[in-house]
C-alpha positions as CSV (number, residue, x, y, z in Angstrom):
1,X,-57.1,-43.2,-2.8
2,X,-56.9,-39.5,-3.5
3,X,-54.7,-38.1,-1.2
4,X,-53.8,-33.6,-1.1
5,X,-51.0,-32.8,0.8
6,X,-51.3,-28.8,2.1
7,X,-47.5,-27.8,2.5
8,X,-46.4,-30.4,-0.3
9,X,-42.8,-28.8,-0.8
10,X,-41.4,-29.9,2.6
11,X,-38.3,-31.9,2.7
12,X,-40.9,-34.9,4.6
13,X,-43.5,-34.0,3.2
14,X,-42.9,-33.9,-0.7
15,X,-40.8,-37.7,0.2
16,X,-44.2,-39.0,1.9
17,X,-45.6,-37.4,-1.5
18,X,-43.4,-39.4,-4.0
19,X,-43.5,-42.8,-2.1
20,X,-47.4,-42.4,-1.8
21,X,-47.6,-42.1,-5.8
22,X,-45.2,-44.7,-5.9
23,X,-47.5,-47.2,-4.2
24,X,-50.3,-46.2,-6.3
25,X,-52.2,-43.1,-4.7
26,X,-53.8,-40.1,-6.3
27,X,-51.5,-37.5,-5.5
28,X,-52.4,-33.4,-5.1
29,X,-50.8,-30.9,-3.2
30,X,-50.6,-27.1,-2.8
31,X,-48.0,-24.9,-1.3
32,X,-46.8,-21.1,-1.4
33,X,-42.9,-21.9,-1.8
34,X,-40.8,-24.7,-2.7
35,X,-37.1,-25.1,-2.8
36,X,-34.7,-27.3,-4.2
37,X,-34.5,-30.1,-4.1
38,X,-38.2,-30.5,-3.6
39,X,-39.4,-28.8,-6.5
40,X,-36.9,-30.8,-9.0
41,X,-38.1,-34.0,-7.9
42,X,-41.8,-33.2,-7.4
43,X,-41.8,-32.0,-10.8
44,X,-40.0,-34.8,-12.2
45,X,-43.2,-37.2,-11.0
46,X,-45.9,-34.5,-12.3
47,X,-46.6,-33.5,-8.6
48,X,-45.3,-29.9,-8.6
49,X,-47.7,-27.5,-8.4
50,X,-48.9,-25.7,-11.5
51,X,-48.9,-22.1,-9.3
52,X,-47.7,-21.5,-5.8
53,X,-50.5,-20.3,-3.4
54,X,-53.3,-21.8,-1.6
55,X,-56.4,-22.9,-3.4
56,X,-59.6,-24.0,-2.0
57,X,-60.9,-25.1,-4.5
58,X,-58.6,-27.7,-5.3
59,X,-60.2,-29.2,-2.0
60,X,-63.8,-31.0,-2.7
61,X,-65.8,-33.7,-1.2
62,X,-64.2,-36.1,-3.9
63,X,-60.6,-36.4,-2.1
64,X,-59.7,-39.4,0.7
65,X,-57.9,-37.5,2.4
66,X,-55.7,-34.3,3.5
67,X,-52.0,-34.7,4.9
68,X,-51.2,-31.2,6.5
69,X,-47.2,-30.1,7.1
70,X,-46.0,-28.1,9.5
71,X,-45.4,-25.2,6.9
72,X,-49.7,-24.6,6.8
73,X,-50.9,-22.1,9.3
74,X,-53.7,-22.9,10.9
75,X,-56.0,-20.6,9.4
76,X,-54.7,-21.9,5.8
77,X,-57.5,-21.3,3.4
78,X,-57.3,-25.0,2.0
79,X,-57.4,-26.3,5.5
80,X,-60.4,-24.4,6.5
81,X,-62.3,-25.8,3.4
82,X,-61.1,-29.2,4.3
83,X,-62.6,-28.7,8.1
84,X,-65.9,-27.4,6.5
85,X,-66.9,-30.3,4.4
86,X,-65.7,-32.7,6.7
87,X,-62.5,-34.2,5.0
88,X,-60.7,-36.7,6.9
89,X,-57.0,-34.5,8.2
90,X,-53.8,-36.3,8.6
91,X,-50.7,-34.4,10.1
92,X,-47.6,-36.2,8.8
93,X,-46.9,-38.8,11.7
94,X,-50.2,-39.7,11.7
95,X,-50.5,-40.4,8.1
96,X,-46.9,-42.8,8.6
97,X,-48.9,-44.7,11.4
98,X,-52.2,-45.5,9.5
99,X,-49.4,-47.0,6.4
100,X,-47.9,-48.8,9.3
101,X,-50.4,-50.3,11.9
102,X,-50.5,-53.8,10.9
103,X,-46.6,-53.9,10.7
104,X,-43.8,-53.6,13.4
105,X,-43.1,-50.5,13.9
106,X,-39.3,-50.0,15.2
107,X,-38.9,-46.2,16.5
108,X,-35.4,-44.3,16.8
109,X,-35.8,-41.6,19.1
110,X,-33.6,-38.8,21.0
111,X,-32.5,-35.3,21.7
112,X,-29.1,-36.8,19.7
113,X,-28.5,-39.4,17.9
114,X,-31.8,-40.5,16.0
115,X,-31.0,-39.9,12.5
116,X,-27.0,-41.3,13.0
117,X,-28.8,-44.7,14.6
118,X,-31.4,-44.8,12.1
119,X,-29.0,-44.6,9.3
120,X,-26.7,-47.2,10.7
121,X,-30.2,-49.8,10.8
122,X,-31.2,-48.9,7.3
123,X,-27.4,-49.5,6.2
124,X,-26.9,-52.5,7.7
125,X,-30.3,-53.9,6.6
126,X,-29.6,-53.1,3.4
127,X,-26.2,-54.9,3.3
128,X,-27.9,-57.8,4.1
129,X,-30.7,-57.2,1.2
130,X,-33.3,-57.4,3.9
131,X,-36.1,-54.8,2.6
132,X,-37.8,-52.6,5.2
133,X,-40.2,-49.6,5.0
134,X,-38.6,-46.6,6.8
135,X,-39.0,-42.7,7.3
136,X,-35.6,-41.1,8.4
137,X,-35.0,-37.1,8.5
138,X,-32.2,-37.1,5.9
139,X,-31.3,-38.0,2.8
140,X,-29.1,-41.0,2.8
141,X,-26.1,-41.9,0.7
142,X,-27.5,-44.9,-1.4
143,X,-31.2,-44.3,-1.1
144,X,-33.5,-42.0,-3.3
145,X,-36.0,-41.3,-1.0
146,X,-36.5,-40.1,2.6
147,X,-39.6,-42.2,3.1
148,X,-40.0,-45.6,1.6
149,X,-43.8,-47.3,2.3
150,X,-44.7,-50.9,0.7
151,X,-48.0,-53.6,1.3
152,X,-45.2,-56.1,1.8
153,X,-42.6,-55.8,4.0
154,X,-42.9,-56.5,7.6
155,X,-41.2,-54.1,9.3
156,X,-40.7,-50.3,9.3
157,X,-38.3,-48.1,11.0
158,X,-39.2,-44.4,11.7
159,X,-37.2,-42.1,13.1
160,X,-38.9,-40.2,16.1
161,X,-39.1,-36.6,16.1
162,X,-40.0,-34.8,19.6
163,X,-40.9,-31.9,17.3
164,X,-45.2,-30.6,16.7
165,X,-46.8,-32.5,14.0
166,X,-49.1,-30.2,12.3
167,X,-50.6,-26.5,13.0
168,X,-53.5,-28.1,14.6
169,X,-52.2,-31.0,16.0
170,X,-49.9,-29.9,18.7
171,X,-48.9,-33.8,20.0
172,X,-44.6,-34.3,19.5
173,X,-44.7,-36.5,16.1
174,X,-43.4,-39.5,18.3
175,X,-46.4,-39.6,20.3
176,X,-48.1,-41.2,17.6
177,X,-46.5,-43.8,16.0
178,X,-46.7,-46.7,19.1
179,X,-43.7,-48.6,18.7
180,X,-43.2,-52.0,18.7
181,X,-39.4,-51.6,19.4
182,X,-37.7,-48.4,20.4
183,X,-34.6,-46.5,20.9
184,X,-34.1,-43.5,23.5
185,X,-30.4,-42.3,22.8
186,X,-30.4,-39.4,24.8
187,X,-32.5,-36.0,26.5
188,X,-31.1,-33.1,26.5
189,X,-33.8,-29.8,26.4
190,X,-34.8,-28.7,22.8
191,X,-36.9,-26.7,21.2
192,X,-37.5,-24.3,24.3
193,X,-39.9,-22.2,21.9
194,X,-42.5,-25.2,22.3
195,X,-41.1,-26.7,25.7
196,X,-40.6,-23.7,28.0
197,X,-39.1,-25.7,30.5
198,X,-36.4,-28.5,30.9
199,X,-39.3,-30.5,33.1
200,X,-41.9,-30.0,29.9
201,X,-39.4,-31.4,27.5
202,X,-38.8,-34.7,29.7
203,X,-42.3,-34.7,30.2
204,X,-43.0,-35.9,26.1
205,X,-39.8,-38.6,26.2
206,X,-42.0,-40.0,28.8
207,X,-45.5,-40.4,27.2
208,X,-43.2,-41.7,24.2
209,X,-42.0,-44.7,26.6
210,X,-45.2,-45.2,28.0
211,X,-46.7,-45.5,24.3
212,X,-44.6,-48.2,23.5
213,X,-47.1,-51.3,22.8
214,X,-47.5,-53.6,25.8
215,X,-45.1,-56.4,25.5
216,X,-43.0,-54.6,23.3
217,X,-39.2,-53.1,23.9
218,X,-37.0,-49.8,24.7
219,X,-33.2,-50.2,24.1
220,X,-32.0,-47.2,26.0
221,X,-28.8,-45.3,26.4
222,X,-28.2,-46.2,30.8
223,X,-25.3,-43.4,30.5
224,X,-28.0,-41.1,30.2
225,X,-28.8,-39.8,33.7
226,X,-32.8,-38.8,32.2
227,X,-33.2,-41.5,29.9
228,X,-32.3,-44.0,32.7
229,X,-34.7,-42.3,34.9
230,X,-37.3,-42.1,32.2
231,X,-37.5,-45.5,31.5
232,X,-36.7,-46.9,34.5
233,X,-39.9,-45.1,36.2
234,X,-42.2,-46.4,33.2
235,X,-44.9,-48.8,34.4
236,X,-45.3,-49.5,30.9
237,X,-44.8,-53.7,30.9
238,X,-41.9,-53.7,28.1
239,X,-38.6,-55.5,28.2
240,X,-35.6,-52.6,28.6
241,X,-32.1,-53.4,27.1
242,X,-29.4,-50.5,28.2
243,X,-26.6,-49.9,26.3
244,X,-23.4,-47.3,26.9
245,X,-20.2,-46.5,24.8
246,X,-18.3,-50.2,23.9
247,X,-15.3,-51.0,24.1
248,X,-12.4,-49.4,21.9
249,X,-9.5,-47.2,20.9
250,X,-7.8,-44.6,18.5
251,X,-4.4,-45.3,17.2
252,X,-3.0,-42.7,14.4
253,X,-6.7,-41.4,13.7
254,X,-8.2,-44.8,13.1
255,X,-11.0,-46.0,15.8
256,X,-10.6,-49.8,16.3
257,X,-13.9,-51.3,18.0
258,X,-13.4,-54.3,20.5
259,X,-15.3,-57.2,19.4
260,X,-15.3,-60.8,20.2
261,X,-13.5,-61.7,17.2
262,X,-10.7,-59.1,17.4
263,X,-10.4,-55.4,16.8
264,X,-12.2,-53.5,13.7
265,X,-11.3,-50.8,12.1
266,X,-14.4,-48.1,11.4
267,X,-15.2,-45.2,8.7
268,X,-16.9,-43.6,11.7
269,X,-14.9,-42.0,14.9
270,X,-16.4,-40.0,17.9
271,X,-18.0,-42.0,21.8
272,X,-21.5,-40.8,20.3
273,X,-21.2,-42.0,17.3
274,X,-19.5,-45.4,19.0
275,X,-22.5,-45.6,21.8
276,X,-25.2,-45.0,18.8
277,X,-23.2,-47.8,17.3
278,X,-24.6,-50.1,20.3
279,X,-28.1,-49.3,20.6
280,X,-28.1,-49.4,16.8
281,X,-26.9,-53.2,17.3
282,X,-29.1,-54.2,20.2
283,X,-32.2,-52.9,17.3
284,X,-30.9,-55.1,14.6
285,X,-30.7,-57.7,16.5
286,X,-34.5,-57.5,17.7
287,X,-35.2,-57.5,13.3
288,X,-33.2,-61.0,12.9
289,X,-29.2,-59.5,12.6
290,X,-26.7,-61.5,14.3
291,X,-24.0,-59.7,16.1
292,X,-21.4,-61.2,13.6
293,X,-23.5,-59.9,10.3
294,X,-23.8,-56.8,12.1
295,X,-20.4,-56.1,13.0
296,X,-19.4,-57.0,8.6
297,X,-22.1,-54.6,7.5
298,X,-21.1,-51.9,10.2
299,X,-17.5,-51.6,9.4
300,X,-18.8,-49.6,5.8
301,X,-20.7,-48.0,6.9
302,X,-19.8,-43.7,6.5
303,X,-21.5,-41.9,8.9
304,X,-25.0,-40.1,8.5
305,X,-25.4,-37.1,6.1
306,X,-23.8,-34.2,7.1
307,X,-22.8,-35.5,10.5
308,X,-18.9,-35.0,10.6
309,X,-18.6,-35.1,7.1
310,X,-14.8,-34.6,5.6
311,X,-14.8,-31.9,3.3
312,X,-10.6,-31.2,3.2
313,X,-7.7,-33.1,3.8
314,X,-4.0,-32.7,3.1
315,X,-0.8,-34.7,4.7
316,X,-1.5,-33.1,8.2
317,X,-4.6,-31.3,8.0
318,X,-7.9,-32.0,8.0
319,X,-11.2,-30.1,7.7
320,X,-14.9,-31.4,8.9
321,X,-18.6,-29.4,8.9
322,X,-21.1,-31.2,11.1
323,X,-24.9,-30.5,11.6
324,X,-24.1,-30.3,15.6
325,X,-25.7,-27.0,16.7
326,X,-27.5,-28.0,19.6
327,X,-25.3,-28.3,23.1
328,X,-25.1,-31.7,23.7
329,X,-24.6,-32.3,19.6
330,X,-21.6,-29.3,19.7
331,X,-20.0,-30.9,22.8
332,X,-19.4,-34.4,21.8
333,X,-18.6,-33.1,18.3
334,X,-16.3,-31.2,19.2
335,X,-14.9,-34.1,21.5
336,X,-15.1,-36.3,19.1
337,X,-12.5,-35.0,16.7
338,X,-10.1,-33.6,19.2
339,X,-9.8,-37.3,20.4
340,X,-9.8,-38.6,17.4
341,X,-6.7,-36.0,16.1
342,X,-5.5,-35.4,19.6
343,X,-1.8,-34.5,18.5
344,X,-2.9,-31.4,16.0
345,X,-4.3,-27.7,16.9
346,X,-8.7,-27.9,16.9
347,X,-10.1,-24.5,15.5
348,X,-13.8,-25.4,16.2
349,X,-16.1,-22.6,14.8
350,X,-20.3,-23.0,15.6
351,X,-22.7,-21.0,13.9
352,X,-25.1,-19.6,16.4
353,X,-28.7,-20.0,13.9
354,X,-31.6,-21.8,15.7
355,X,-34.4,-19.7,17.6
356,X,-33.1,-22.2,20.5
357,X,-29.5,-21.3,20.4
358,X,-29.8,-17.2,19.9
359,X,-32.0,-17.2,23.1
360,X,-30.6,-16.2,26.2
361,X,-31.6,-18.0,28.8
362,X,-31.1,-21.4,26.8
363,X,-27.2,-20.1,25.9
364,X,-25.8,-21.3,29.8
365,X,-26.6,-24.8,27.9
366,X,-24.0,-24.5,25.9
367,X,-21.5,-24.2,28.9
368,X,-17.9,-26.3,28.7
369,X,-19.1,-27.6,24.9
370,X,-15.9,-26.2,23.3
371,X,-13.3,-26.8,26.3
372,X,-11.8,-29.3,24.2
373,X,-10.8,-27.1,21.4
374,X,-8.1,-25.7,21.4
375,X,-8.6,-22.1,19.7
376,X,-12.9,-21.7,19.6
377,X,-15.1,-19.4,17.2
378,X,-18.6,-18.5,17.4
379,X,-20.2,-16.9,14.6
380,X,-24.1,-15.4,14.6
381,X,-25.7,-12.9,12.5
382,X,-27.6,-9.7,14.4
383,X,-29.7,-9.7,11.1
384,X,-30.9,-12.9,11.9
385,X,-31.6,-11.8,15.2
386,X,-33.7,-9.1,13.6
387,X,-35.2,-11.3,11.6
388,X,-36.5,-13.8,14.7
389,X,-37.6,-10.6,17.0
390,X,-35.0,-11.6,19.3
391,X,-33.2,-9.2,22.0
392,X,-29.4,-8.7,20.9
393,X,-27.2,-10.9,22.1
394,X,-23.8,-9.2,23.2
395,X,-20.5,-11.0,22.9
396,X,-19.7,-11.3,26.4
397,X,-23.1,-12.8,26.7
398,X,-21.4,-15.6,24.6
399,X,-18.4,-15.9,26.7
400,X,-20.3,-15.7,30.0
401,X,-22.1,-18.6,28.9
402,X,-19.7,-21.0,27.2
403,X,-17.7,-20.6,30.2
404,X,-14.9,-19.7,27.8
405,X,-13.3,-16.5,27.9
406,X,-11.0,-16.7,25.1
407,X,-13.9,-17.7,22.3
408,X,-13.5,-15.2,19.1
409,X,-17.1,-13.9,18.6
410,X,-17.9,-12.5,15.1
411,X,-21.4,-11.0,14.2
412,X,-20.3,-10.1,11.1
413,X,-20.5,-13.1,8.0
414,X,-17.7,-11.1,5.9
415,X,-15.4,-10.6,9.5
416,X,-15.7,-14.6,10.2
417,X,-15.0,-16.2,6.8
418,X,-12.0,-13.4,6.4
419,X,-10.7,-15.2,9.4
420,X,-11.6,-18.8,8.9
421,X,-9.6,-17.7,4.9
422,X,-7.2,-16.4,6.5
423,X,-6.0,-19.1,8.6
424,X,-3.0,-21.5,8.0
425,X,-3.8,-25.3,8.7
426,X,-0.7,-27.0,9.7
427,X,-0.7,-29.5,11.7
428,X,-4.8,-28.6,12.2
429,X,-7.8,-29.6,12.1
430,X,-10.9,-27.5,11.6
431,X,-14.6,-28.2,12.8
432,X,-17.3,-26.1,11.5
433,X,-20.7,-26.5,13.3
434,X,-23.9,-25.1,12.0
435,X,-27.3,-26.1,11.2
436,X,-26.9,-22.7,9.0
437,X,-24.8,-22.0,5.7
438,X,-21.8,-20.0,7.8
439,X,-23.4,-16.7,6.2
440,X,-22.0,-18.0,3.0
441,X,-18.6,-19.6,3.6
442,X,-17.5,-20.8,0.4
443,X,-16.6,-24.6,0.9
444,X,-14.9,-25.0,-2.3
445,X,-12.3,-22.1,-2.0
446,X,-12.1,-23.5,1.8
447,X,-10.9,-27.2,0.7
448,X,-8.3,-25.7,-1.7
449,X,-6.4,-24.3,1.1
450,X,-6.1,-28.3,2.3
């Protein structure tokens, strides 16, 4: 098959790229801007684009089919052709269910949570040498690709994005893969530029349950006021296992996890990251895992990429940047590592970046997420602001809303990382929080002061 992905340079889309050519597709694709490290491994396999820009005329009656990304607009002038002659159009999640329909299809979703639990499955499976098809949002330590698609393995695990799934497709991604086992770790409102309201956002974990094939399963987080609710309401004839935080404890910044054959030691630390450890257990033991083969493979495993990742460390310090950005994400972050280093000073700096986050009316989310720190930053840039068409947000706007009056507030890139330089970490640990860059921060000259 010829297949001509429009928007070929996303981070999914160039991986759905590479492991289509891998499995023996005619590969195309067009796009008006790729970064690294897209463009380096597209044009490794041939598959970069010879000029950036849209061409219809690349698009003929001769090609199987188009996959569209989320970059196209909908009036993209390679999509219109494709609509005029007729041309079968895929959005991404789509595409990943028609390579998966005769296979069962295990499906990680969550406002929090999904790529951590989908990680942990893929890293256990693999311990084991037990070969899977997957699709997970970040690049893992040990794999190549994002997406992995064979003829012959029997399962494949997908992690489920609430997100759209193409300019003309306006469905949540997860809508459309029908699992045959599924995760719901957690709702908490997102994306309020698509789901206006808290009661629209709920509304799509719903139809997700409800899409779960007859007969099939949901292992849910029951700590979870909505996602107890949510599946507990579902008509939808599927078996529910619940799971919640397991037992365990932290003794001189090492979390031991309770198990029936003693206490274990883990790379990982944090009740998320301990309560994704259970739901990822009940899944792997739905694919064949035993709870003892589980527990060996889990105990290595690092945590997902850049979720709490060390990036310092010196006798008594300690220095971590996490994705977290959204509230629930910052607040159990920032919980996490106050419990896990309970006995030293917790500077926690977020970086204010997503449409989401620099809207006002969503900021009263982010209420009591840094009470646990014990001296809190928050860092956005007005030109981004700018940039987004967004109303200015004022400092006390921040403080109003975190609940927090003593949070340092800098709008200025060069006024934060003088400050976060100019700090001394004794006894310390610092937390940095951004799905951003920190206008800049320079990570390297940061670790030498560790």
């Amino acid at each position: 098959m010829h297949i001509h992905f429009i928007a070929i340079g996303g981070s999914a889309m160039h991986n759905l790229a590479l492991s289509l050519q891998k499995k023996g597709y005619t590969i195309t694709g067009s796009d008006d801007v790729i970064f690294e490290p897209s463009k380096s491994r597209l044009d490794a396999k041939g598959l970069l684009p010879k000029e950036f820009g849209w061409f219809p005329e690349k698009i003929s009656e001769g090609l199987d089919a188009i996959v569209l990304g989320m970059h196209a607009k909908a009036d993209n002038p390679e999509l219109l052709r494709a609509q005029q002659l007729g041309l079968k159009i895929y959005s991404y999640p789509e595409f990943l269910y028609e390579q998966s329909k005769f296979k069962t299809r295990v499906v990680i979703a969550g406002s929090h949570g999904k790529t951590t639990i989908t990680s942990m499955i893929l890293h256990v499976l693999k311990y084991h040498d037990i070969d899977v098809d997957y699709m997970v949002g970040a690049q893992l330590d040990g794999y190549t690709d994002m997406v992995h698609l064979t003829n012959e393995n029997d399962f494949i695990v997908l992690e489920g994005d609430e997100y759209l799934s193409s300019p003309i497709d306006r469905r949540p991604k997860f809508h459309l893969y029908r699992p045959n086992i599924a995760l719901l770790s957690g709702i908490a409102w997102d994306h309020i530029n698509v789901f206006p309201t808290f009661d629209d956002y709920v509304e799509q974990f719903r139809i997700f349950v409800d899409s779960i094939v007859k007969g099939g399963s949901i292992t849910y987080c029951e700590t979870d006021p909505e996602v107890k609710k949510v599946v507990e309401e579902t008509e939808n004839p599927i078996r529910k296992f619940p799971y919640a935080v397991p037992a365990y404890r932290v003794e001189n910044g090492q979390t031991l996890l309770e198990t029936e054959e003693g206490e274990m030691p883990l790379e990982i630390f944090g009740e998320h990251n301990l309560t994704n450890l259970a739901g990822a257990k009940w899944i792997c033991q739905q694919m064949g895992v035993d709870e003892e083969d589980f527990y060996e493979a889990i105990a290595t495993f690092k945590g997902a990429s850049k979720r709490l990742q060390k990036i310092a460390e010196g006798s008594n310090s300690i220095a971590f940047k996490d994705f977290a950005h959204a509230p629930s994400k910052v607040k159990a972050t920032v919980n996490a590592v106050k419990e896990q280093f309970p006995n030293r000073k917790l500077l926690a700096c977020l970086e204010l970046h997503t449409y989401s986050s620099l809207n006002p009316e969503f900021l009263v989310q982010y209420r009591g997420a840094m009470d646990q720190a014990d001296q809190a930053v928050v860092f956005y840039s007005l030109d981004a602001l700018k940039i987004k068409g967004m109303p200015e947000v004022a400092p006390q706007q921040i403080l109003d809303a975190f609940g927090k009056q003593d949070i340092t507030v800098f709008t200025d890139a060069k006024d934060f990382q003088a400050f976060v330089y100019g700090q001394h970490f004794e006894n310390a640990t610092l937390l940095l929080m951004s799905s951003g860059n920190y206008g800049g921060l320079d990570f390297d000259k940061l670790a030498g002061m560790f």
